[in-house]
Every structure is written in structure tokens, then in C-alpha cells.
C-alpha positions as a printed NumPy array, in Angstrom:
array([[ 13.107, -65.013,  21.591],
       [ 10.811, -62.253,  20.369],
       [ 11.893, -60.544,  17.134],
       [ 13.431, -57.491,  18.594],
       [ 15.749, -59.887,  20.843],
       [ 16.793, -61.668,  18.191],
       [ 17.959, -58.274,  16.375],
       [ 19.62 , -56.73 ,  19.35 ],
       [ 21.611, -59.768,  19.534],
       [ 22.408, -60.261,  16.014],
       [ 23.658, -55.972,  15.885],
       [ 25.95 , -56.644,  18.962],
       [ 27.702, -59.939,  17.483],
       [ 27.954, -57.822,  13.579],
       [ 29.347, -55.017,  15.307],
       [ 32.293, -57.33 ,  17.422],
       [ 32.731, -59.402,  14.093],
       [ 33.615, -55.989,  12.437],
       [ 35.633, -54.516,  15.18 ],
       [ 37.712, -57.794,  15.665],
       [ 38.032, -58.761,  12.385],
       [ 39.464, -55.271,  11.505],
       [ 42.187, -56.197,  14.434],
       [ 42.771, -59.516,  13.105],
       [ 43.53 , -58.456,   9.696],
       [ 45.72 , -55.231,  11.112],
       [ 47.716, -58.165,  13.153],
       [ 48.047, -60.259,  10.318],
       [ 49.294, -57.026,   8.045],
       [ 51.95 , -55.98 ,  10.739],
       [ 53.339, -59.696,  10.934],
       [ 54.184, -59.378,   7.335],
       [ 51.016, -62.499,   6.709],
       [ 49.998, -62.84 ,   3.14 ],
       [ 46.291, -61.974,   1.859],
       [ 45.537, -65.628,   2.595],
       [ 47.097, -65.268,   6.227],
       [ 45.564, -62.379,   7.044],
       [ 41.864, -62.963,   6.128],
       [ 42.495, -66.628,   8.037],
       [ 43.779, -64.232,  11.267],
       [ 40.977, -61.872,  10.596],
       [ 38.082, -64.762,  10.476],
       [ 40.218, -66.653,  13.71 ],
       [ 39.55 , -63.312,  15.79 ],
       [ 36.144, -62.201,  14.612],
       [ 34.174, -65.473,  14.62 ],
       [ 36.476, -67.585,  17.337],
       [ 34.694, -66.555,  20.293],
       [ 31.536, -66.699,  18.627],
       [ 32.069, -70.396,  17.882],
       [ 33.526, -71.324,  20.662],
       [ 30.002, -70.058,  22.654],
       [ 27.851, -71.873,  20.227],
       [ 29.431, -75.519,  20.196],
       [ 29.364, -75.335,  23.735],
       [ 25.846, -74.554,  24.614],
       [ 24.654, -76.948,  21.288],
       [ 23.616, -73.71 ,  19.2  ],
       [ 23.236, -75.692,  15.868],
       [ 24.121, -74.715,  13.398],
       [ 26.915, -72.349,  14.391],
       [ 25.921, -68.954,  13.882],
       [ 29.448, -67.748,  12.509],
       [ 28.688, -71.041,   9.931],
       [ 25.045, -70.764,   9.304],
       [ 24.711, -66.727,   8.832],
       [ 26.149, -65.775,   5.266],
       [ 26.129, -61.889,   7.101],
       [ 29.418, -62.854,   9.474],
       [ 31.503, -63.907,   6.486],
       [ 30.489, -61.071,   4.353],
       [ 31.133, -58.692,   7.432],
       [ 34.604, -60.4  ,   7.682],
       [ 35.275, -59.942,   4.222],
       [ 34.238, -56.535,   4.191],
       [ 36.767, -55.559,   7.359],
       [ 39.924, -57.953,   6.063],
       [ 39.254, -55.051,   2.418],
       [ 38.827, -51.991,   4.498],
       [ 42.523, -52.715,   6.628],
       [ 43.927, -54.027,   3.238],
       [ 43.162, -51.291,   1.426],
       [ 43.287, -48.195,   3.655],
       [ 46.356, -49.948,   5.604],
       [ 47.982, -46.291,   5.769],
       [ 45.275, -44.854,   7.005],
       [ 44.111, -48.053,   9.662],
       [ 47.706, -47.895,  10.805],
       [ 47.585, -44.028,  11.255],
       [ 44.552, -44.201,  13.809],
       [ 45.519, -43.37 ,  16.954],
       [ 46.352, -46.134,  19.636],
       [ 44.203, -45.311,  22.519],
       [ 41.29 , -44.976,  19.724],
       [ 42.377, -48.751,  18.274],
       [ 42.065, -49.788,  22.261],
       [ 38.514, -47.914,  22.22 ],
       [ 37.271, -49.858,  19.32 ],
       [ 38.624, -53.258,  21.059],
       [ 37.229, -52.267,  24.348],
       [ 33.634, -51.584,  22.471],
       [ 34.394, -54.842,  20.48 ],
       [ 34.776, -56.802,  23.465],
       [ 31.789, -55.129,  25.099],
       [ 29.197, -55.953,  21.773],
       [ 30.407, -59.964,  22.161],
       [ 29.908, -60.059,  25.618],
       [ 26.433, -59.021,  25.349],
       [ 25.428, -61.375,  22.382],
       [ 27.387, -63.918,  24.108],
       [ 25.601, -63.788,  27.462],
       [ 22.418, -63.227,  26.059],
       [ 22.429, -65.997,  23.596],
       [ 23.584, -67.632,  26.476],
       [ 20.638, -66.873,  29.174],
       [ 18.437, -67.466,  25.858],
       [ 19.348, -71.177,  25.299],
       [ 18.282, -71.528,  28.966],
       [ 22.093, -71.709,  30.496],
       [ 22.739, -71.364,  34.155],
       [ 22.965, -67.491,  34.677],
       [ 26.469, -68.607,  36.631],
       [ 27.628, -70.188,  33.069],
       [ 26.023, -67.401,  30.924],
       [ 28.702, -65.131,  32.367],
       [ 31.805, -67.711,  31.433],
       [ 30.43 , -68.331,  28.36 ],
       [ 29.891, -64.41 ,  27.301],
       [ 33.351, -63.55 ,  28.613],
       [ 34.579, -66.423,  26.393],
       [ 32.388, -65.148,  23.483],
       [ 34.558, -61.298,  24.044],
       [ 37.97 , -62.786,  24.523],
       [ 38.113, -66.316,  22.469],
       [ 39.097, -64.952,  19.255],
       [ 41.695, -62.709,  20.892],
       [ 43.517, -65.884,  22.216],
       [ 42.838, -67.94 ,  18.925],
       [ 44.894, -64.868,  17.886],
       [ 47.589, -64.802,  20.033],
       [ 48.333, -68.082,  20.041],
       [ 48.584, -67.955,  16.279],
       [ 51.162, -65.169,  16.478],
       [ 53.202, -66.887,  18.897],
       [ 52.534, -64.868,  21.98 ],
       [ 50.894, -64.865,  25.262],
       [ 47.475, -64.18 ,  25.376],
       [ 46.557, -60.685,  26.457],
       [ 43.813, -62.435,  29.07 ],
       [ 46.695, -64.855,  30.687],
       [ 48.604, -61.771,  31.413],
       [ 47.902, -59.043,  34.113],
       [ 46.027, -56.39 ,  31.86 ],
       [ 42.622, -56.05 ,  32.94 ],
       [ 40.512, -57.207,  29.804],
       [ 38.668, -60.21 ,  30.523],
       [ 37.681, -58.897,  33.911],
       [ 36.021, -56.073,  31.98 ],
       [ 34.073, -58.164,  29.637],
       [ 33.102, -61.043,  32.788],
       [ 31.925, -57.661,  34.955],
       [ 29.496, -56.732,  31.438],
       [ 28.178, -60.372,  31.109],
       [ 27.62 , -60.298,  35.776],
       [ 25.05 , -57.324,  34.819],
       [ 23.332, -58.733,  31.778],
       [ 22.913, -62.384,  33.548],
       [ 21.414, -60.36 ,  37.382],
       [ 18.797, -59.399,  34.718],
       [ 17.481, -62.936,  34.547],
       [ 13.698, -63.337,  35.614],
       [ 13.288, -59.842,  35.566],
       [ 11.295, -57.584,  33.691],
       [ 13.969, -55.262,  32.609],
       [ 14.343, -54.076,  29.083],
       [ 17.191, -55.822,  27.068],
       [ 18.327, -52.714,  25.098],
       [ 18.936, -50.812,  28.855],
       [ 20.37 , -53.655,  30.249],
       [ 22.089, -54.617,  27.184],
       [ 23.659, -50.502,  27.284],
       [ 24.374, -50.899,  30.84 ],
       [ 26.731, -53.96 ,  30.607],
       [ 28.283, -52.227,  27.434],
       [ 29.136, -49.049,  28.832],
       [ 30.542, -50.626,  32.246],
       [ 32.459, -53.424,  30.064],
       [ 34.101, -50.478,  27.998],
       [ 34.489, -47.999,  30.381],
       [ 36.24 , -50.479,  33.12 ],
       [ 38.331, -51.674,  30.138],
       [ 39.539, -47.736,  29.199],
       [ 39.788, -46.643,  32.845],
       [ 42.539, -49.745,  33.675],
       [ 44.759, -49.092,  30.281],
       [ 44.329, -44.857,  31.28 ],
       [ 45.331, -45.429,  34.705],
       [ 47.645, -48.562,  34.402],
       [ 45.446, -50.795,  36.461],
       [ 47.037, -54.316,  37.19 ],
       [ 45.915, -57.493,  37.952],
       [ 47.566, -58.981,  40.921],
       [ 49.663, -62.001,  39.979],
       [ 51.44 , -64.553,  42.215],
       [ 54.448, -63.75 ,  44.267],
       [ 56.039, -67.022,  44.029]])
């Protein structure tokens, strides 16, 4: 990967870890978690994903692991929502569903790229970048006892696995990464904010 690549990707996977970890850390708050708990919740949701993408296509050393810049960035979200918690909780909740939808949108295009870059079947770079978007969400979930919001009808995974299609159709062609990489992004987040405006559903089995 050239140098620029290697930047572009690095940006969009700081920018999820922030975004994520800021949710992880809000969760843990509202669930009444210690300072321990919710810096464990915040660093679950950030960097899951992220590790979950590396271990399986043999990134060594993990990047969430390796990097000193994801734990700091983790750290730095876990103090903002700790110590502006009245203002964090204040933000309004289609803007906290903005931020998750842009979240999801900057993991699924490290994810896939990383992905395409460690010479993985364009079919698999699309799993593997929707898993990168929506991994720590479950990890998550599952730690506060509920359903994952991707097992359930709301249309969130879909969004990230329809950024990831468009990033891995760029394969073997000469199209620039940061407009490709923008593409995905914008149709990710804006397929993710037009299902929660207009209450779009997945269909789910009538039995």
C-alpha cells in the first residue's frame, strides 16, 4: 500500500474508534457500569470489530494491539463521555444515530479496504468490512444482555454491507480511493439515516 492508502485507512478506523468508543462508554454510563466497566464497554465497541477483521485475514499484529494511537483514542473518548456526561447525554438522538451511522460508515471502509489490501476475495472483503462496522456493536450488546441491533429488523448492517459492495466493485480498477472511499461512506450513512427517518424494516419470517 502506497503511503497515502495507508493514511486514508488509518483516518477512517481513528475516526470509528472515536465515534464507537464514545457510544460504548455512554452505554456503559447509562447501565450504571463503574469507570472500570465502562472504559472495558468503551474498548469492546471501538476496537471489537477491528479485531475481529484482523485475526481473521492474519493481519499480525492486530492493529487495535500494535497501534498505541487506538488506545489513546479510546482513552481520550471513555474522558470526554465521563466528563461532559450532561452534556453527551443532552445531544440530540437522531444526531447520536448520525454519529453511529458515520461511525459505522468510517469502519466499513477501513475494514474493506484493509481487506481488498491483504489480497482477500472481493466477495469476503465485503463480509469482513461489514463485520469490521458492526462487531463491536454486538460485542456490546451481548455484554449488556440484549439482542444485537444487527439480529433484529433495523436496517444497519445492510447499510454498512451496501458501503463495503461499492468499495470492493472498485477492485482492479483505476479509481481513486478517497472518491471511492466518499462514495461508500455517504451511501453507508445516508441508507442508514433514510431507514431510521422513514421506519424502514427488514422483512423477518412469518413463521
Amino acid at each position: 500500500m502506497s503511503r497515502k492508502v495507508n493514511q486514508l485507512v488509518l483516518l477512517a478506523d481513528l475516526g470509528g474508534t472515536f465515534v464507537f468508543a464514545l457510544e460504548g462508554a455512554l452505554a456503559g454510563v447509562v447501565a450504571r457500569f463503574d469507570p472500570v466497566g465502562v472504559l472495558v464497554l468503551a474498548f469492546l465497541t471501538a476496537l471489537g470489530g477491528g479485531v475481529m477483521r484482523d485475526v481473521m485475514i492474519g493481519a499480525r499484529p492486530v492493529a487495535a494491539v500494535a497501534d498505541w494511537r487506538y488506545t489513546v483514542t479510546v482513552l481520550g473518548a471513555a474522558l470526554v463521555t465521563w466528563v461532559f456526561l450532561p452534556w453527551v447525554r443532552a445531544v440530540p438522538v437522531y444526531l447520536l444515530i448520525g454519529l453511529d451511522a458515520c461511525g459505522l460508515a468510517l469502519f466499513v471502509v477501513a475494514g474493506t479496504f484493509k481487506a481488498l489490501d491483504f489480497n482477500i476475495h472481493p466477495l469476503v472483503a465485503i463480509f469482513l468490512g461489514t463485520v469490521s462496522g458492526v462487531g463491536g456493536g454486538v460485542m456490546r450488546d451481548v455484554l449488556l444482555n440484549r439482542v444485537p441491533l444487527i439480529l433484529q429488523t433495523d436496517i444497519y448492517a445492510t447499510a454498512g454491507m451496501a458501503g463495503a459492495i461499492v468499495i470492493a466493485l472498485s477492485r482492479g480498477r483505476n479509481w481513486r480511493r478517497r472518491y471511492v472511499a466518499a462514495v461508500a461512506g455517504v451511501l453507508c450513512v445516508s441508507l442508514r439515516m433514510t431507514a431510521v427517518v422513514f421506519n424502514w424494516q427488514l422483512p423477518t419470517t412469518p413463521f
